[in-house]
VEXMAR-546217 format. One record per residue (C-alpha): x, y, z. Coordinates in steps of 0.25 Angstrom, whole numbers, plus 5000, padded with zeros to 4 digits. Layout:
<kolkols>
X, Y, Z;
...
</kolkols>
This chain:
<kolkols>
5066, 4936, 4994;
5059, 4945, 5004;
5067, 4956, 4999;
5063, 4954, 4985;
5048, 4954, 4989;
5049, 4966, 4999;
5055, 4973, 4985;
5042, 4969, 4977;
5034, 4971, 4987;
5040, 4986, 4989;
5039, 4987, 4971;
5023, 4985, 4972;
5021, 4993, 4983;
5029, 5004, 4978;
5021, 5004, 4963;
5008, 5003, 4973;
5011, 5013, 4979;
5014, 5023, 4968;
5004, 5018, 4960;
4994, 5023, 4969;
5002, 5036, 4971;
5002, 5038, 4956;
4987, 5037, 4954;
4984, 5047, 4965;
4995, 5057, 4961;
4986, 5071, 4960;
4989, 5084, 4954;
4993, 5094, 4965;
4989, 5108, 4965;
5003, 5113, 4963;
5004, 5115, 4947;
5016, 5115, 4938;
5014, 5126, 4929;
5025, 5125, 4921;
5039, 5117, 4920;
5050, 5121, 4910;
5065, 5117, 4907;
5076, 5125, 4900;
5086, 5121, 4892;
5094, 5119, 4906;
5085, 5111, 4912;
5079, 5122, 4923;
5066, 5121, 4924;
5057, 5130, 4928;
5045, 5128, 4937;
5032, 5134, 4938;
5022, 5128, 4948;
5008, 5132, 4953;
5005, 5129, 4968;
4988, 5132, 4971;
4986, 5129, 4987;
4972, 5122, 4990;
4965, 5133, 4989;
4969, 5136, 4975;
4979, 5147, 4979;
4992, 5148, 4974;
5001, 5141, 4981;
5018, 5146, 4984;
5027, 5136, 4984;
5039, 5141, 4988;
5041, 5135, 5000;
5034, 5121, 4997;
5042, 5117, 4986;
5055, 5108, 4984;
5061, 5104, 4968;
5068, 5091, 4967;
5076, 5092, 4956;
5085, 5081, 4953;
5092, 5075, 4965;
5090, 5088, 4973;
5076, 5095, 4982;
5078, 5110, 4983;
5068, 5120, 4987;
5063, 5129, 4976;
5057, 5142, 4976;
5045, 5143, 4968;
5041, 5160, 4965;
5025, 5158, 4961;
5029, 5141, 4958;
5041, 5144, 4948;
5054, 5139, 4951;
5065, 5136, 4942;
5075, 5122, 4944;
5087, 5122, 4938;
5097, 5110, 4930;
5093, 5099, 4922;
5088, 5091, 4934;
5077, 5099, 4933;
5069, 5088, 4924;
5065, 5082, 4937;
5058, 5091, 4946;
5050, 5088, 4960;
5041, 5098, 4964;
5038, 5095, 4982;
5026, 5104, 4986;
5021, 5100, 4998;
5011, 5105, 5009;
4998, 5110, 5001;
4999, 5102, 4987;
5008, 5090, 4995;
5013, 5085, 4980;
5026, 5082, 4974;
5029, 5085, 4959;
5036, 5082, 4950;
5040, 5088, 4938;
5047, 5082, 4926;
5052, 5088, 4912;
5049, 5076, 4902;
5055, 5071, 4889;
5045, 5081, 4882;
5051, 5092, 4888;
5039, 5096, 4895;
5035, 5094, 4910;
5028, 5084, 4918;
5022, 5086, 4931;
5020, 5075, 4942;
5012, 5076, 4956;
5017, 5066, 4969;
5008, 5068, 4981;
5017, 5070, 4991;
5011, 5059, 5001;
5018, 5048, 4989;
5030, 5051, 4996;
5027, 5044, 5010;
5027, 5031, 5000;
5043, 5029, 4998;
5046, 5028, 5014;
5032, 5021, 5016;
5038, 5012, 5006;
5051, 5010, 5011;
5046, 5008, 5027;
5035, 4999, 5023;
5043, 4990, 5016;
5053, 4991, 5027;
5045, 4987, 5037;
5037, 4978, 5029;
5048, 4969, 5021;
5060, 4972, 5032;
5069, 4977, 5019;
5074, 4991, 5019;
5083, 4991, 5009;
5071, 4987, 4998;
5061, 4996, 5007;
5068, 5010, 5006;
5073, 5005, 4991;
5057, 5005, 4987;
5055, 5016, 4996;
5065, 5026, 4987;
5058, 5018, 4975;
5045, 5022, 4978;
5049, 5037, 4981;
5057, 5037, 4967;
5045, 5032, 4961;
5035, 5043, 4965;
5045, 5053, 4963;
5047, 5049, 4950;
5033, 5051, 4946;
5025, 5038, 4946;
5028, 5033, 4932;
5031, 5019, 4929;
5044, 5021, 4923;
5047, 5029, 4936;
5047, 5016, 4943;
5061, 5012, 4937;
5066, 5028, 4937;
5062, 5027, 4951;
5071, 5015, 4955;
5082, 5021, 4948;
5081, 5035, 4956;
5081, 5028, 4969;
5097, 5024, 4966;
5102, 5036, 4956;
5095, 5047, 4964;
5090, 5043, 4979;
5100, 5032, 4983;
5112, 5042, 4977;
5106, 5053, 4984;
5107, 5047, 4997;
5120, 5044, 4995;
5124, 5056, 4990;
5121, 5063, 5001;
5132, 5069, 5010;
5125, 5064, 5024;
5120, 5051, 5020;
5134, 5048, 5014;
5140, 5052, 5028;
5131, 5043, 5035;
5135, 5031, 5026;
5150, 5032, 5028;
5147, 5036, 5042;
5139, 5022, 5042;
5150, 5015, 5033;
5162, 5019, 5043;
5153, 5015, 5057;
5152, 5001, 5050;
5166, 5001, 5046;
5170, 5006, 5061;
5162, 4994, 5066;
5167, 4984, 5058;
5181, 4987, 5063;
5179, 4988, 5076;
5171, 4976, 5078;
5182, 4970, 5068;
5193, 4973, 5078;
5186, 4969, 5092;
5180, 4983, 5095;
5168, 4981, 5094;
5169, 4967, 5103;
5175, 4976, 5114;
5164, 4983, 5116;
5154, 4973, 5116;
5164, 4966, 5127;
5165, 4981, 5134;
5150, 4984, 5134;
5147, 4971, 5140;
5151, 4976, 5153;
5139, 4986, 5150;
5130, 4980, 5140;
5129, 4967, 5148;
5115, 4963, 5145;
5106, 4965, 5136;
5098, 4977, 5142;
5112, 4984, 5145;
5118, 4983, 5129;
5105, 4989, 5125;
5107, 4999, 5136;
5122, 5001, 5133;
5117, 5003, 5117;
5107, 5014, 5122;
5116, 5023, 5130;
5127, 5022, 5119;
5114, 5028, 5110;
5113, 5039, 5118;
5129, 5042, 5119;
5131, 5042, 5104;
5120, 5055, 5104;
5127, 5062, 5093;
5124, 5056, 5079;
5113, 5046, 5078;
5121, 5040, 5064;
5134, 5038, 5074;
5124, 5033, 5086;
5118, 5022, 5078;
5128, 5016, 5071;
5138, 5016, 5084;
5130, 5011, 5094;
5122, 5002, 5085;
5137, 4994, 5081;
5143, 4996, 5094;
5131, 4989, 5102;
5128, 4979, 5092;
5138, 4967, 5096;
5133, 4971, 5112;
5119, 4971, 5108;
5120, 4958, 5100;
5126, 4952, 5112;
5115, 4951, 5123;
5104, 4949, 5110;
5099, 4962, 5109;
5094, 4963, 5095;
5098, 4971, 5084;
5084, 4978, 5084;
5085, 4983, 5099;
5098, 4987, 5095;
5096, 4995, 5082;
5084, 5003, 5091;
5094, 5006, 5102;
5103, 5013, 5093;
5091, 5020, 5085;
5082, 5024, 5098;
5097, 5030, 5102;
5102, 5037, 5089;
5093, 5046, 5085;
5085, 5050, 5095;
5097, 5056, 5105;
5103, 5061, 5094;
5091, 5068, 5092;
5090, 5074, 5106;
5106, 5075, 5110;
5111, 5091, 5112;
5123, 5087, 5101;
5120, 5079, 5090;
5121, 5079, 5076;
5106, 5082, 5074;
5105, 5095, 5083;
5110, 5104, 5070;
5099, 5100, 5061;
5089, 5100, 5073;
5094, 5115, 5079;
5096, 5119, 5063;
5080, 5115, 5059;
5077, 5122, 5074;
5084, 5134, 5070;
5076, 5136, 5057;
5061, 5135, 5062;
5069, 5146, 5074;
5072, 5156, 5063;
5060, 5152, 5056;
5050, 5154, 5068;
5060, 5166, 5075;
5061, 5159, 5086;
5070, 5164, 5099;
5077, 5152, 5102;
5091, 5143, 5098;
5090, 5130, 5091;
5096, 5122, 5102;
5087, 5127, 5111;
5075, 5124, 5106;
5081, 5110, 5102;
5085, 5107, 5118;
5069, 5114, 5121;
5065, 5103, 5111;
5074, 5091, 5119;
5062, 5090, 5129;
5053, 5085, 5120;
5060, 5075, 5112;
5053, 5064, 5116;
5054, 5055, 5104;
5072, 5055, 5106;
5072, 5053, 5122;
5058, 5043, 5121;
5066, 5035, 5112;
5080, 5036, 5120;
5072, 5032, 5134;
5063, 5022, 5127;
5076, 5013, 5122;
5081, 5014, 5136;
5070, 5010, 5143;
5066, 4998, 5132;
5083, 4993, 5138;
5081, 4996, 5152;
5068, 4989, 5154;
5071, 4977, 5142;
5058, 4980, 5135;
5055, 4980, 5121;
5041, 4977, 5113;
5036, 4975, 5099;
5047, 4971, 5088;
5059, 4974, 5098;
5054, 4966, 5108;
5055, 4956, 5098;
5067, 4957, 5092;
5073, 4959, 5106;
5066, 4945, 5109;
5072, 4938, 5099;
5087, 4943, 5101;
5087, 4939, 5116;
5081, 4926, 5116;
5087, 4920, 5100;
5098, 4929, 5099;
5095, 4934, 5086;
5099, 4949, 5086;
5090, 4952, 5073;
5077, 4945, 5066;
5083, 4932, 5058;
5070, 4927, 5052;
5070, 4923, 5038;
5062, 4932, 5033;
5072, 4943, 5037;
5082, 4941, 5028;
5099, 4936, 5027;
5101, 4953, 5027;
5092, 4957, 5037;
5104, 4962, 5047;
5115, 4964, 5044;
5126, 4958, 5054;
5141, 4962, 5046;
5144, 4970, 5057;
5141, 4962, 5069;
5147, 4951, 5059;
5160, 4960, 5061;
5168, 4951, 5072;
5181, 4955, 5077;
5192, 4949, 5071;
5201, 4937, 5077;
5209, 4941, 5089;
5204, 4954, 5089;
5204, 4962, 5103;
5191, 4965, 5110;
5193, 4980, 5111;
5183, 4990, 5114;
5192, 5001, 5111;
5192, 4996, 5097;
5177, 4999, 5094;
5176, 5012, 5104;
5187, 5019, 5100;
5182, 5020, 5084;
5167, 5021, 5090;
5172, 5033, 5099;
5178, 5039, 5086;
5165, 5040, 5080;
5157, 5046, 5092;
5167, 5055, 5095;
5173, 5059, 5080;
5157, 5062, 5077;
5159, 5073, 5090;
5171, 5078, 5085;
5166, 5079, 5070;
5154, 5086, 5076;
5160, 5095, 5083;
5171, 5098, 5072;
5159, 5101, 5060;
5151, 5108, 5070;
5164, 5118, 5073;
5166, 5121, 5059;
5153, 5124, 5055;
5152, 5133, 5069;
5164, 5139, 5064;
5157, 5145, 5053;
5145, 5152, 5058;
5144, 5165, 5059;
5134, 5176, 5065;
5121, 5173, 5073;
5125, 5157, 5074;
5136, 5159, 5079;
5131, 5169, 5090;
5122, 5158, 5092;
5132, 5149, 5094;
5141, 5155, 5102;
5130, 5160, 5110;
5125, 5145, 5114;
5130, 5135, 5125;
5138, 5124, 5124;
5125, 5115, 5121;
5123, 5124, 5109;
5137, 5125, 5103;
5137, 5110, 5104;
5124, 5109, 5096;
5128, 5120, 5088;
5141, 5112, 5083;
5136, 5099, 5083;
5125, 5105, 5073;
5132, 5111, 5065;
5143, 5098, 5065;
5144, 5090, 5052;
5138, 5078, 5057;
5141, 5068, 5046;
5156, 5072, 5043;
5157, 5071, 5057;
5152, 5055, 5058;
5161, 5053, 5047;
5172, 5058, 5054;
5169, 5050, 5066;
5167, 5037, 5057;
5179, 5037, 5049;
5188, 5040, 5060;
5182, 5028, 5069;
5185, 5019, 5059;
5200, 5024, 5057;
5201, 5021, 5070;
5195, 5008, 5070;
5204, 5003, 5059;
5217, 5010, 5067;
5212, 5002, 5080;
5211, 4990, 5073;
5223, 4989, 5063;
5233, 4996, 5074;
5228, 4984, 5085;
5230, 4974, 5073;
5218, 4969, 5074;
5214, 4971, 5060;
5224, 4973, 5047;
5220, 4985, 5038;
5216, 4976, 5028;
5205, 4969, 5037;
5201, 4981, 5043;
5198, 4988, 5030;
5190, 4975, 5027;
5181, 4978, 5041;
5179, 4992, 5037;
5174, 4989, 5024;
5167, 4976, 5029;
5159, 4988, 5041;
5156, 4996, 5030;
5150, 4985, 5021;
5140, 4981, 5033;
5134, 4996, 5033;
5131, 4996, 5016;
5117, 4991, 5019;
5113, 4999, 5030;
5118, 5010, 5022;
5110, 5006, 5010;
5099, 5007, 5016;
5103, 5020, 5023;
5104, 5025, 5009;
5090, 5021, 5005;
5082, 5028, 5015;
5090, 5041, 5013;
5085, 5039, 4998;
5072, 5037, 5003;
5073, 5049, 5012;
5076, 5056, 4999;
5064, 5052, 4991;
5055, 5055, 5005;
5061, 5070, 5004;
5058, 5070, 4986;
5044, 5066, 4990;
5043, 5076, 5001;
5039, 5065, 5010;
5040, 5074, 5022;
5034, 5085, 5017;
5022, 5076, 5013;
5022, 5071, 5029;
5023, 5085, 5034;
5010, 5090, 5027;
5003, 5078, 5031;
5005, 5078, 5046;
5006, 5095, 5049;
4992, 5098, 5049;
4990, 5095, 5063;
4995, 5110, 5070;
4990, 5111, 5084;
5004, 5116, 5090;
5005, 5105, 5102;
5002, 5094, 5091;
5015, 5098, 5084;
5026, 5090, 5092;
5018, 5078, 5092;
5015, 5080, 5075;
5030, 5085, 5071;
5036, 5071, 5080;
5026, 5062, 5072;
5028, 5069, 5059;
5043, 5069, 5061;
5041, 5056, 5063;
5035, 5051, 5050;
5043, 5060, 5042;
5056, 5053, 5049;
5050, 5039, 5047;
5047, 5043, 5032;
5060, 5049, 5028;
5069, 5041, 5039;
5077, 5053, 5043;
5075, 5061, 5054;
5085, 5074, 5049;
5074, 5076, 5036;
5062, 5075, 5046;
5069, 5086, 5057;
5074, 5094, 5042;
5058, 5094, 5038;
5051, 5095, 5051;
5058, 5106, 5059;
5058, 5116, 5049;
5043, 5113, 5047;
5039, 5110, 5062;
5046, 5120, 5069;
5039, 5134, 5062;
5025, 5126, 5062;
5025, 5123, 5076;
5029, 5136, 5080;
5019, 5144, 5071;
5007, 5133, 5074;
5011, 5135, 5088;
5010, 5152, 5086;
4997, 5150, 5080;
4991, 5141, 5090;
4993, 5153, 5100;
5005, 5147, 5108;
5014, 5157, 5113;
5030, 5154, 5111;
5033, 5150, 5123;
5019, 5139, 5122;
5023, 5136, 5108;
5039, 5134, 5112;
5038, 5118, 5118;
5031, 5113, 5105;
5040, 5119, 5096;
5050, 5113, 5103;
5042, 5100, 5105;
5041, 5101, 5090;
5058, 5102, 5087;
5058, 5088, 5096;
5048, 5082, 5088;
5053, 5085, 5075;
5067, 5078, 5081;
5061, 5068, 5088;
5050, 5064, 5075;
5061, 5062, 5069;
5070, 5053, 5076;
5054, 5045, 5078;
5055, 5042, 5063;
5067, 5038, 5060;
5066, 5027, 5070;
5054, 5022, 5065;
5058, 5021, 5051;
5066, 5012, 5043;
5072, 5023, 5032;
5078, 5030, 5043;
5094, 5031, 5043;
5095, 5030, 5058;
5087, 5019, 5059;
5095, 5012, 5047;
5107, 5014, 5054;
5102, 5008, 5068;
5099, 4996, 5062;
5113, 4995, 5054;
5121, 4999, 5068;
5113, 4988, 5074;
5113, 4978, 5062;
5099, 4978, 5064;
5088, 4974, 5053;
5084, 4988, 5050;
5069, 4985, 5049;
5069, 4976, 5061;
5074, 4990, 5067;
5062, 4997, 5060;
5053, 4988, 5066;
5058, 4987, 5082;
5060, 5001, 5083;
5049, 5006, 5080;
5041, 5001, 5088;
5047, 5009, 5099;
5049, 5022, 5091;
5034, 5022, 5089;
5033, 5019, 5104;
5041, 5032, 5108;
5036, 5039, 5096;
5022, 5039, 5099;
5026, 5043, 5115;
5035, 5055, 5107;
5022, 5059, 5100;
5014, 5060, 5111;
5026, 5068, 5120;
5025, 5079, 5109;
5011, 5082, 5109;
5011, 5079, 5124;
5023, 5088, 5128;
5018, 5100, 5121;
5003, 5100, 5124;
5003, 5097, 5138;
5017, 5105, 5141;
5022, 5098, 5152;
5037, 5099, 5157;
5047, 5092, 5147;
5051, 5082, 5159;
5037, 5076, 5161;
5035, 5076, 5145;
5048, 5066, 5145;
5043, 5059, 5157;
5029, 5056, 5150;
5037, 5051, 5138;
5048, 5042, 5146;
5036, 5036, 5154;
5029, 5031, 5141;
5041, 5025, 5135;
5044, 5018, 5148;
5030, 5013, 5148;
5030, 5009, 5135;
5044, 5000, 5136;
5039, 4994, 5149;
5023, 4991, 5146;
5025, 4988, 5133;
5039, 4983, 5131;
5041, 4966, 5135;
5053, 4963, 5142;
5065, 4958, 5132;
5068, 4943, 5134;
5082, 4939, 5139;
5092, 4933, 5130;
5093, 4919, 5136;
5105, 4912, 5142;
</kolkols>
């Protein structure tokens, strides 16, 4: 019932909300001059762009065309440009900065053409939506549904009848597209096969045997959450592989000495992502030193790509903050605000998760840890490292193995470059340049060969009920990976309403050179926590951040040497903004995936996590601009930061009760 109501609730706030969006929609001062079709259907474009002042405005570099399923820069010569194929009957027209609108441009049964203005600011209202509800109503599934809804709806012109071709859309065009895409489909059989690997190995005893060798280790409460912590740190590689490893591995340990499900979920999270961010050889550092590489050629700057990145290690507060602030909430056995209370409730009743009525039959989902291992199965640890092992180290291997090939192929000045650098670089250099995804994919399938040979070949399991375990694992993961689906969809309608560009031009105004750390972490940030990725916010904001800081910078005076430590204060916080976001918000797919590695309530992870993101978050803000203005030695910077955050944990934070007798 609570469901059903959240559901209307979201259907009036959604028609509220566009309703109000309709009767303020205003003409822009970007013009179409005319729109044509051919037999073919190509149709050719003639738009009129006037700047504020009345002058004629060149679009060129401010214009992207969705047509159909697809968004492609076009180039408009003097606002023509022709679009060719018959999906050319729908056409969006983004123009952001100056006119900040987003039209759209349809050919109707007449024949003739209409035109349609969006504000740009409409399209902060799809994740509002969905975080909102989120948190509001605790059900993410309807939440990010109304969320791709709402988008659909606005994109689709603000009619009444768009209402119903809107809710159509959000399956035929946004949840296929999701699916559709290479990546995302790696990341759900990647996802699929971890479960299936789990549910064998805890089938066949594996999985007991750890919790039986750990105990010699994880032998109280504060040493499993330590033990969970430093098994973060060692799975630096991949923050997909990282989350879902440790998150299943820890779980029956964690469970054990009543550590909840949401201390759990954030000690994988507060893990992942943020040393994966920061590691010298991880799947991350291509995209990073790639982005880095174009604001170099684009500013003709002496200097390498890794370089810069390892100058930009000591100011990336936010990753190591976050790391340290983990520790120290373990070490000490603090916690405050929602954790403190979840952590509260496991130790003193037992129950891992919240249990009120009001949250649900579905509210976790318990079909892994429901796994058991079979009767007169053995305790082996080998049986559930050996397969876990396979995945760490086959994701190395595939690394390594893509990376080679593609090296293999360069030719000229990178491979100079290449050869040219140390072992440090190389290693970034493969690892960069490594197929990441075919590489998890690899790693996953192989582990659960393995697992099935382990467990068929001791005769612990007959094919037959093997088979049976695999496909009951992967059944456990469909509804983390439905809801993994529907925020990419909801990405997809962020990026078709130019959500980002629409926050960028809201929040650059503010230029003084040692403000720009502290503006591009909060504005990678809100763009992270909008969109839930932090790979769109690195692709949108380093190729924006990086030449303006450099050229605000010139401008101010600096010389290069002066202007150096914020441009590099600027590559961390574009980085570090972005892992800042996606732990705050609930559309993000690391986040998703915590709270399935954990069979955490995703929202409940939501809502205990991010009161310590914010916590470190705000610390990180003030580190930037702090850093950079004042210009003291990384070393104290750090120190500044640690002190803070061990502060915060120990003044604020209230010792975690014991688990009784």
């Amino acid at each position: 019932m609570r469901t059903l109501n959240s559901f209307f609730y979201a259907v009036f706030i959604l028609l509220a909300s566009c309703c109000f969006v309709t009767s303020n929609a205003q003409v822009s001062s970007v013009t179409l001059e005319s729109l044509s079709y051919d037999d073919d259907g190509n149709a050719a474009l003639l738009v009129k762009a006037l700047d504020e002042n009345g002058q004629f405005l060149n679009i060129t570099q401010s214009v992207d065309l969705k047509v159909g399923g697809e968004t492609n820069a076009h180039n408009f010569t003097k606002g023509k440009a022709t679009v060719s194929g018959g999906d050319a009957q729908h056409i969006y027209l983004a123009v952001s900065g100056k006119t900040g609108e987003l039209h759209r441009l349809r050919k109707g049964s007449d024949g003739n053409a209409s035109f349609s203005n969006i504000p740009l600011w409409t399209s902060m209202i799809p994740p509002l939506i969905a975080i909102i509800l989120a948190l509001v109503f605790k059900e993410v599934l309807v939440s990010l549904f109304m969320g791709i809804w709402a988008g659909a709806f606005i994109i689709n012109g603000f009619t009444f009848s768009g209402i119903f071709s809107s809710l159509y859309s959000v399956i035929d065009t946004y949840l296929i597209n999701a699916l559709a895409d290479a990546d995302h489909l790696s990341v759900v059989i990647f996802s699929l096969l971890i479960g299936a690997m789990v549910a064998i190995i805890s089938r066949n005893g594996g999985m007991a045997g750890v919790v039986s060798s750990l105990s010699g280790l994880a032998n109280s409460a504060r040493n499993t959450q330590l033990v969970t912590w430093f098994l973060g740190i060692a799975i630096f590689f991949d923050d997909y592989a990282n989350t879902l490893i440790v998150g299943n591995t820890m779980r029956p340990v964690t469970d054990s000495y009543r550590i909840s499900r949401e201390k759990l979920a954030y000690l994988v999270d507060s893990t992942a992502a943020p040393i994966a961010a920061i590691a010298f050889v991880t799947t991350w550092i291509g995209a990073e030193l790639g982005y880095i590489q174009e604001a170099i050629e684009t500013i003709q700057l002496d200097a390498t790509p890794y370089a810069l990145f390892l100058g930009s290690l000591k100011y990336s507060f936010y990753p190591v903050l976050t790391l340290l602030f983990a520790l120290f909430l373990v070490l000490m056995n603090r916690d405050y605000g929602t954790m403190f209370k979840a952590e509260s409730r496991a130790r003193l009743t037992g129950d891992l998760y919240e249990k009120g009525t009001d949250r649900g039959e579905g509210a976790v989902d318990n079909s892994l840890e429901e796994l058991e291992p079979v009767e007169g199965a053995p305790h082996r640890w080998i049986n559930a490292v050996l397969p876990i092992l396979v995945v760490v180290g086959g994701t190395l291997i595939g690394l390594w193995y893509t990376g080679s090939q593609s090296v293999a192929t360069m030719t000229g000045q990178a491979l100079t470059d290449y050869e040219a650098s140390g072992f440090l670089g190389k290693l970034s250099t493969l690892v960069g340049k490594s197929n990441s995804y075919a590489a998890l994919l690899w790693s996953s399938i192989s582990a659960v060969i393995v697992a099935l040979l382990l467990t068929i070949g001791q005769g612990i399991m007959s094919l037959k009920d093997s088979m049976e375990t695999l496909t009951d694992g992967i059944k456990t993961m469909l509804p983390a990976i439905l809801i993994l689906v529907l925020a990419w969809a909801l990405g997809q309608i962020t990026k078709d309403l130019q959500t980002a560009a629409f926050l960028t031009d809201v929040l650059q105004g503010f230029l003084s050179p040692y403000m720009l750390p502290m503006l591009t972490f909060i504005l990678g940030g809100a763009i992270a926590f909008a969109t839930g990725s932090s790979w769109s916010t690195m692709a949108i904001l380093y190729p924006l951040m990086l030449p303006t800081t450099w050229s605000v910078s010139m401008a101010a005076g600096l010389d290069p040497s002066a202007a150096m430590p914020i441009f590099l204060n600027v590559i961390s916080a574009v980085l570090a903004g972005s892992v800042f976001g996606d732990h705050c918000s609930p559309i993000s797919d690391t986040t998703i995936l915590s709270s399935l590695a954990s069979s955490c309530n995703h929202i409940d992870h939501v809502r205990t996590q991010l009161p310590y993101a914010l916590s470190v978050g705000i610390v990180s803000i003030f580190m930037a601009w702090f850093s950079t203005a004042v210009g003291l030695p990384a070393i104290i910077n750090f120190a500044m930061g640690i002190a803070i955050i061990f502060c915060i944990v120990r003044f604020v934070g209230k010792k975690v009760p014991d688990a009784p007798e």
